[in-house]
C-alpha positions as CSV (number, residue, x, y, z in Angstrom):
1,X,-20.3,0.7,-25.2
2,X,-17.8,1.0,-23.1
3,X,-18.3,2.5,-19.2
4,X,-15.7,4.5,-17.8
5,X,-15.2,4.2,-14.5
6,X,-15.7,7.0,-11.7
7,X,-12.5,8.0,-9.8
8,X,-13.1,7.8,-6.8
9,X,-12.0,11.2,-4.6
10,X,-9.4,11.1,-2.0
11,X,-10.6,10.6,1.3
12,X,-8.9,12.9,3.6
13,X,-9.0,11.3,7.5
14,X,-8.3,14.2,9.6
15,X,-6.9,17.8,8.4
16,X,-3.8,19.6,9.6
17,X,-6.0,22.2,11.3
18,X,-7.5,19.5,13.2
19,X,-3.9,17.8,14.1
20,X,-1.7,20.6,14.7
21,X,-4.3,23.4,15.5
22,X,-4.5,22.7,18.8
23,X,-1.1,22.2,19.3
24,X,-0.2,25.4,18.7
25,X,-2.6,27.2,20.6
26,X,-0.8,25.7,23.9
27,X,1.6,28.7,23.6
28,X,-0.7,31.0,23.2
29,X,-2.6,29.3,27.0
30,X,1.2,29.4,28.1
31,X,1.8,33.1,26.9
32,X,-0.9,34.1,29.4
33,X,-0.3,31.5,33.0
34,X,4.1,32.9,32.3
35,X,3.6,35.9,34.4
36,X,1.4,38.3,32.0
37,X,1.2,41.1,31.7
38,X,5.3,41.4,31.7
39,X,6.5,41.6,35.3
40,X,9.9,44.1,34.6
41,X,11.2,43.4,38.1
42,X,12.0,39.7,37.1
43,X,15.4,39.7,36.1
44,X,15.8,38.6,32.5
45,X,11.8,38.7,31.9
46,X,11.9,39.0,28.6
47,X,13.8,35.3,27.9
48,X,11.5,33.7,30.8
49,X,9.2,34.4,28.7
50,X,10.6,33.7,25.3
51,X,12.1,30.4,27.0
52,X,8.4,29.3,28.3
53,X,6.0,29.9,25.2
54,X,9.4,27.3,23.4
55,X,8.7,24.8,25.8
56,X,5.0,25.3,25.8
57,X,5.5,25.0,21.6
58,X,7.3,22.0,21.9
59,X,5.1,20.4,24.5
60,X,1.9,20.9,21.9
61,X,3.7,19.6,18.9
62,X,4.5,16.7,20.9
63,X,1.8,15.5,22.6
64,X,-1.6,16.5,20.4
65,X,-0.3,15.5,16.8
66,X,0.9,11.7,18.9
67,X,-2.2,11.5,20.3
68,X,-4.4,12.4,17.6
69,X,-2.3,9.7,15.7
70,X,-2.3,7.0,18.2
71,X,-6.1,7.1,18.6
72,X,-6.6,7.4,14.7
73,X,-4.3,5.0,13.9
74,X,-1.7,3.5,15.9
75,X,-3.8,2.0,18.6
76,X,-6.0,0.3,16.0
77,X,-3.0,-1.3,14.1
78,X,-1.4,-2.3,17.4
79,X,-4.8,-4.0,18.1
80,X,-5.3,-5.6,14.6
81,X,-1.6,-6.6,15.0
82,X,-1.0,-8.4,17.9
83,X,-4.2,-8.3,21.0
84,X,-6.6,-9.5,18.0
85,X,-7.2,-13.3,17.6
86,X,-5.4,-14.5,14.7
87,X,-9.0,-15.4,12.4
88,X,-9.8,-11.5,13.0
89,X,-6.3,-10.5,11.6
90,X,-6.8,-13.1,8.8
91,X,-10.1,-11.1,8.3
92,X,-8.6,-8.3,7.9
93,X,-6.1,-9.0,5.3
94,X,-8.7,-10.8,2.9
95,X,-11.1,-7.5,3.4
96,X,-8.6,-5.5,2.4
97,X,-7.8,-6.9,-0.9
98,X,-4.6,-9.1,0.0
99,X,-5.9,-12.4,-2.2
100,X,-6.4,-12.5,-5.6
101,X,-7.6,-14.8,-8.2
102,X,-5.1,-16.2,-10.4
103,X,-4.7,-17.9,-14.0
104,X,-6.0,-20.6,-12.7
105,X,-8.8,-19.7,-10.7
106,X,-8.2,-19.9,-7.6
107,X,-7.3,-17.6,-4.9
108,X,-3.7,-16.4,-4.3
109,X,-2.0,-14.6,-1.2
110,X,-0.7,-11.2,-2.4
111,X,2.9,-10.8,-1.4
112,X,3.9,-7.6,0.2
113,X,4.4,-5.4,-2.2
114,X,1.0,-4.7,-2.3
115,X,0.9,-1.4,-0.5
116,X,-1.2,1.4,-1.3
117,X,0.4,4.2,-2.6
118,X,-1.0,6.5,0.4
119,X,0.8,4.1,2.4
120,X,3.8,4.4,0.8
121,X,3.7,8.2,0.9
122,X,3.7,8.8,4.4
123,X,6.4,5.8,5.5
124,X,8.4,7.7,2.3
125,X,8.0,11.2,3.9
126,X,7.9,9.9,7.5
127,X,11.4,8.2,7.1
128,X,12.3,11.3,5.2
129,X,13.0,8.8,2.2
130,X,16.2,8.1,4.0
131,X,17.0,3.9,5.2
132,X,15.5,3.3,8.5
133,X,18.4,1.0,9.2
134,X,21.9,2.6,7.3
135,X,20.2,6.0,6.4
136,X,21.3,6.1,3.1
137,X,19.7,7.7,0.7
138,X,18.9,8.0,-3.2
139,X,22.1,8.2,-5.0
140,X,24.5,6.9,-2.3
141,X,26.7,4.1,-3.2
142,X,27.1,1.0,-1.9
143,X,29.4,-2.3,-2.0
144,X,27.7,-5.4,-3.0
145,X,28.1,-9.0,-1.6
146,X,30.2,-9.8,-5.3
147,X,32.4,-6.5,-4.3
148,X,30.9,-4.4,-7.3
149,X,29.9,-0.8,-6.4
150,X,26.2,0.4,-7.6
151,X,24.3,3.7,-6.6
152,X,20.8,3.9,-4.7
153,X,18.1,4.3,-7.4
154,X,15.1,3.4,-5.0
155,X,13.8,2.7,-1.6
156,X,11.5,-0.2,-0.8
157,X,9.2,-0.7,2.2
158,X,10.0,-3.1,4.1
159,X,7.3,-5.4,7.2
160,X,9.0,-5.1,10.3
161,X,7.3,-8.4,10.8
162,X,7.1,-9.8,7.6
163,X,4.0,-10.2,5.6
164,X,4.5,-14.1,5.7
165,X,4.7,-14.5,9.6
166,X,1.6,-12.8,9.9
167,X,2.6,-9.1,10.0
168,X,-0.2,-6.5,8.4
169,X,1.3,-3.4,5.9
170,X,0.2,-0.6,8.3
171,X,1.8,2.5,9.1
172,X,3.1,0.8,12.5
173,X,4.5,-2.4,10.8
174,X,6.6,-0.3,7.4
175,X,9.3,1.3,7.3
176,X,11.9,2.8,4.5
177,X,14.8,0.8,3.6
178,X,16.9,0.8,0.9
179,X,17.4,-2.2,-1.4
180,X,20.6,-3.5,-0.1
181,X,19.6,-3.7,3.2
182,X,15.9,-5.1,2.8
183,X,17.6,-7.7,0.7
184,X,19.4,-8.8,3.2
185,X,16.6,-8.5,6.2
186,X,14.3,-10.6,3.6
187,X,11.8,-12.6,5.9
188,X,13.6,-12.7,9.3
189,X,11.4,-12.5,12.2
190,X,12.1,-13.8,15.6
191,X,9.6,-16.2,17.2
192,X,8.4,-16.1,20.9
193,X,10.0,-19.1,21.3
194,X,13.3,-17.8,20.3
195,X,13.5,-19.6,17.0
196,X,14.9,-17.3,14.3
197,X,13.3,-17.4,11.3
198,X,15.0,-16.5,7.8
199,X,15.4,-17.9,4.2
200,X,17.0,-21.5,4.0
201,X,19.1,-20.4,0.7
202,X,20.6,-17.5,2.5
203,X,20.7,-18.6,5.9
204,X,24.4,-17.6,6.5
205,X,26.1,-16.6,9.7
206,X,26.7,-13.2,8.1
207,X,23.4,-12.8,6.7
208,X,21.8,-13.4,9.9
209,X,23.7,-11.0,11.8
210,X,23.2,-8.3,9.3
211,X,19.2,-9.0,9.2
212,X,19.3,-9.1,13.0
213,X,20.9,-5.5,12.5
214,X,18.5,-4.5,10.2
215,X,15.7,-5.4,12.6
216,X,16.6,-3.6,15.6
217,X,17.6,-0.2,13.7
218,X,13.7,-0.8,12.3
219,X,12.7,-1.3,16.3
220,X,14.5,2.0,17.5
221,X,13.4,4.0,14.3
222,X,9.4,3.1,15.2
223,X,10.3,4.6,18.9
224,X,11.3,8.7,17.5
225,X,8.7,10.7,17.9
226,X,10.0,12.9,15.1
227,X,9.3,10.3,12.8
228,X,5.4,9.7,14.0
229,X,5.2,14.1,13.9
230,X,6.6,14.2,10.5
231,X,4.1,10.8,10.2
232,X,1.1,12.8,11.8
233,X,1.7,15.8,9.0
234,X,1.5,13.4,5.9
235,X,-1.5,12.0,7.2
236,X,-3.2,15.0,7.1
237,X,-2.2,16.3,3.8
């Protein structure tokens, strides 16, 4: 007889009331410190006012939803990513299902397009499901390396450091990029040393430049804070 398996419920690791309720009861703290009750001999009172509870707004979407994140999650995956020792990160891959057992018995590194599809979610509506390096989106065309024209009809995520050198598919290390140019970023990661490494086959002066490109639009796109608010919100969904 055959057992069907429970689904297991979505586990939800911090709500939106938790992430962004506290951020926007800063105005309402600012609303009373601006001069309250309205002083009507300040010239202009009314856009003082107006002009503080904005920047008091902005100050609490910026700051609580960040650092609700960067306890939750960012700090962690910074830790696991680079202060850990290298066994603990090699821990953590194999406890989080990145081997398997193949044909033949024996067990096989995943590659890395193992992702969760939570995962893939947020980095999707993070990134607003545009190319963190040429921001193209779905349905834009593009010129090939051959010259032949083609449309978008995916994105991909892409490992800032790349699964093989040892980087882990967290929110911190993926980002969206569209097929063209994760193609062409493929494996490159630059050592400490300085050595630059990339795919033998398609180790071409043009190739290089382009994934050296790709790389440092990945490194600016990991620094918006837009993009860890908008981050924060699919988190909590």
């Amino acid at each position: 007889m055959a057992v069907l398996a429970r689904r297991r419920p979505q586990v939800r690791y911090v709500s939106r009331t938790a992430v962004f309720g506290p951020a926007l009861a800063v105005p309402f703290a600012g609303w009373v410190y601006l001069h309250e009750p309205l002083d009507v001999t300040w010239p202009h009172a009314a856009l003082w006012h107006l002009a503080g509870l904005a920047a008091f707004t902005f100050a609490g979407l910026m700051t609580w939803p960040f650092l609700v994140l960067s306890v939750l999650f960012l700090a962690p995956e910074a830790a696991r990513g680079g202060l850990f020792p290298r066994h603990w990160r090699a821990r953590y891959r194999t406890a989080h299902g990145r081997q398997y057992t193949g044909r033949d018995g024996k067990m096989h590194e995943a590659d890395s397009s193992k992702i969760s599809e939570r995962l893939r979610r947020i980095v999707y509506f993070a990134d607003r499901n545009r190319c963190s390096a040429c921001k193209s989106r779905i349905g834009d065309w593009y010129t090939s390396a051959q010259g032949q024209e083609a449309v978008i009809t995916h994105m991909e995520i892409d490992h800032l450091i790349p699964w093989i050198g040892g980087g882990l598919t967290t929110l911190l290390n993926c980002f969206t990029l569209c097929p063209p140019c994760n193609n062409v970023k493929s494996c490159y990661q630059k050592m400490a040393d300085g050595y630059e490494f990339y795919h033998r086959g398609t180790r071409s002066s043009q190739n290089l430049a382009a994934a050296r490109w790709v790389t440092r639009r990945e490194r600016r796109h990991r620094l918006s804070l837009y993009r860890w608010l908008r981050a924060a919100w699919a988190i909590a969904a």
